[in-house]
C-alpha positions, -999 to +999 in steps of 0.1 A: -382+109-363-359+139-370-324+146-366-328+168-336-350+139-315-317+108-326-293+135-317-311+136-281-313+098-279-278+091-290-267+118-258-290+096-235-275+067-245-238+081-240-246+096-207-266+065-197-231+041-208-211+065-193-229+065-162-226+026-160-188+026-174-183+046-137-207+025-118-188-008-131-151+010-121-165+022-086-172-014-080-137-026-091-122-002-075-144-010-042-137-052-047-102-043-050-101-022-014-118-050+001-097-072-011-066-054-003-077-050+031-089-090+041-052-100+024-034-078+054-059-090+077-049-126+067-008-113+062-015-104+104-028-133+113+000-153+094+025-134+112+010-144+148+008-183+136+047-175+125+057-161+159+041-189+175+059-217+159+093-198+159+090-201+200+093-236+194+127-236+176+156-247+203+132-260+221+122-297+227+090-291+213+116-286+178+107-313+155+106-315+116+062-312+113+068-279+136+094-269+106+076-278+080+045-258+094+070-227+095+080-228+061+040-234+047+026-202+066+064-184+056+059-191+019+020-182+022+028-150+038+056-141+009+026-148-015+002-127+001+023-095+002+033-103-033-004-099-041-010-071-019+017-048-034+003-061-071-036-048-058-019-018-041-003-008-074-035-013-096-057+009-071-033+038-077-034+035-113-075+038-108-082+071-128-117+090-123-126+130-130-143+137-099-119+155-080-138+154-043-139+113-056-104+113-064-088+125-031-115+101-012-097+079-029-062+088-029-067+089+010-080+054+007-052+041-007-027+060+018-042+042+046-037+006+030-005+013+020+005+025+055-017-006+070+007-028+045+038-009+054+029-021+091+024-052+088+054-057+066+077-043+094+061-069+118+064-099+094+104-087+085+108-086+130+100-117+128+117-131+102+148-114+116+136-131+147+134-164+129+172-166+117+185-156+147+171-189+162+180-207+137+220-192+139+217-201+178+207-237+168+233-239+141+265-224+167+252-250+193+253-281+168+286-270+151+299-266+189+287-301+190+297-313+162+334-302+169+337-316+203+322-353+187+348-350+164+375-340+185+359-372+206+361-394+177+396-384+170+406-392+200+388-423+202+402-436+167+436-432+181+433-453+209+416-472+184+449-475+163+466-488+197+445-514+204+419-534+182+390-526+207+354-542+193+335-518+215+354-489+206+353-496+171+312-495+179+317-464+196+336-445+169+307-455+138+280-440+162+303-409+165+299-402+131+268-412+127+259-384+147+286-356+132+267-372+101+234-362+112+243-330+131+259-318+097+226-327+077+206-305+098+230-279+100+230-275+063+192-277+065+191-252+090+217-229+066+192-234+040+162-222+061+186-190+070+197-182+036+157-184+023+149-160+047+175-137+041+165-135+005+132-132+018+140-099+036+158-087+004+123-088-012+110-073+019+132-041+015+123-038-019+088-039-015+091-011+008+112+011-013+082+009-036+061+014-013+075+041+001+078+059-033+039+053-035+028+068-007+054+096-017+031+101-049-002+098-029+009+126-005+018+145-036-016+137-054-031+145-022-020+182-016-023+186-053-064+182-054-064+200-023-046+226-037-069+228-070-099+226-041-084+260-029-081+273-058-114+268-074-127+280-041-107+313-046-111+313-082-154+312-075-149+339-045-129+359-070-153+362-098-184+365-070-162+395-059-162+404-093-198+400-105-211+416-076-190+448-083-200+447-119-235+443-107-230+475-086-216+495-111-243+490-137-270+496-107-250+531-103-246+532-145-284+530-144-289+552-119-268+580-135-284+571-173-320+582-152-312+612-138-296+622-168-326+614-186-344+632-162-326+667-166-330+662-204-369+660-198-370+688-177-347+709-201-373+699-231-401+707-210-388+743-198-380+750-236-415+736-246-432+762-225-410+791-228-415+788-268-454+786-260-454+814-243-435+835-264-460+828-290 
């Protein structure tokens, strides 16, 4: 085997690796989309199962396992769209050559971004939604809670007055209440200040985001840009050869007739030396 026929094998083999390194990224990259896009499909659905259990809050449908539920799909939904803006970030780091690839791509990624930046907005609503229910139920039970006091107070004077059994009675399941109003209302100022940290995150994922479709737009015009100016560049230098092709047509031309004359110049000396012989 010579040199010449391993040399031609070895750029087989490169081109043929090559080929599959791309086929192996395309169908990264094309997991990853599909992924990104069933994770805001799921991030959606979450956010309808959220609204629907926040209509129970202040209601008498408003029980613990109704809570509970809330918090679950809340926490699953803060995971998710950590995920998502992980996958989001990871497609725009995806590098290929092929410019006509690369803004099919870049376009790609605009639209799931956008689609996340949606549903993001609708999740923080309802979030925003969620504490304001939860402030109404916490101003009703410290209302509440005041007047049972104020109650009690009252009742432990009397109480001071007179030894009164049934009073006495009266008074413990007073502040067995207060008790138990002020335990949810510090549960309830637990659920408020989780979700207000969870909107901090919120606003922070969109400031990235929002700086990453920034950069998309940007790496969007750009190949479009270098499209228009490869186009001009090739309509240029078509311009060009054909005008270069013209000129050596009329070069050509001009290098015949000239020829020509000479001929005929040798010819009409030829015969005038013959016949002066």
């Amino acid at each position: 085997m010579s040199f010449n026929d391993l040399e031609q094998g070895l750029g087989i083999s490169n081109s043929t690796r090559n080929r599959t390194q791309q086929d192996e990224s395309d169908s990264d990259y094309k997991m990853l989309t599909q992924r990104v896009s069933q994770q805001i499909f799921h991030i959606n659905g979450n956010i309808t199962s959220i609204e629907r259990l926040i209509g129970f809050l202040g209601t008498l449908k408003d029980n613990p396992d109704i809570r509970n539920k809330l918090h679950d799909v809340t926490e699953s939904t803060r995971e998710l769209i950590r995920d998502t803006t992980s996958d989001i970030k990871l497609l725009s780091q995806q590098q290929i050559s092929d410019p006509k690839k690369t803004r099919q791509r870049k376009l790609e990624q605009q639209k799931l971004s956008k689609d996340f930046q949606k549903v993001l907005a609708e999740f923080q609503k309802i979030q925003r939604e969620s504490i304001s229910k939860q402030r109404e139920y916490v101003d009703k039970k410290k209302a509440t809670t005041a007047a049972l006091q104020s109650q009690m107070d009252d009742e432990e004077q009397e109480q001071e007055q007179a030894d009164d059994t049934q009073r006495r009675i009266q008074i413990e399941a007073l502040d067995n209440e207060i008790e138990y109003n002020e335990t949810l209302i510090a549960e309830r100022e637990g659920e408020i200040r989780d979700i207000e940290q969870g909107i901090t995150e919120l606003n922070e994922v969109f400031r990235d985001l929002g700086m990453l479709v920034n950069e998309q737009e940007s790496g969007i015009q750009s190949i479009y840009g270098n499209v228009l100016n490869i186009a001009q560049n090739t309509k240029q230098a078509t311009e060009e050869l054909t005008v270069a092709n013209r000129h050596q047509k009329k070069a050509r031309k001009n290098m015949c007739c000239f020829m020509l004359i000479i001929t005929i110049v040798a010819c009409v000396l030829a015969l005038i030396i013959v016949v002066a012989k």
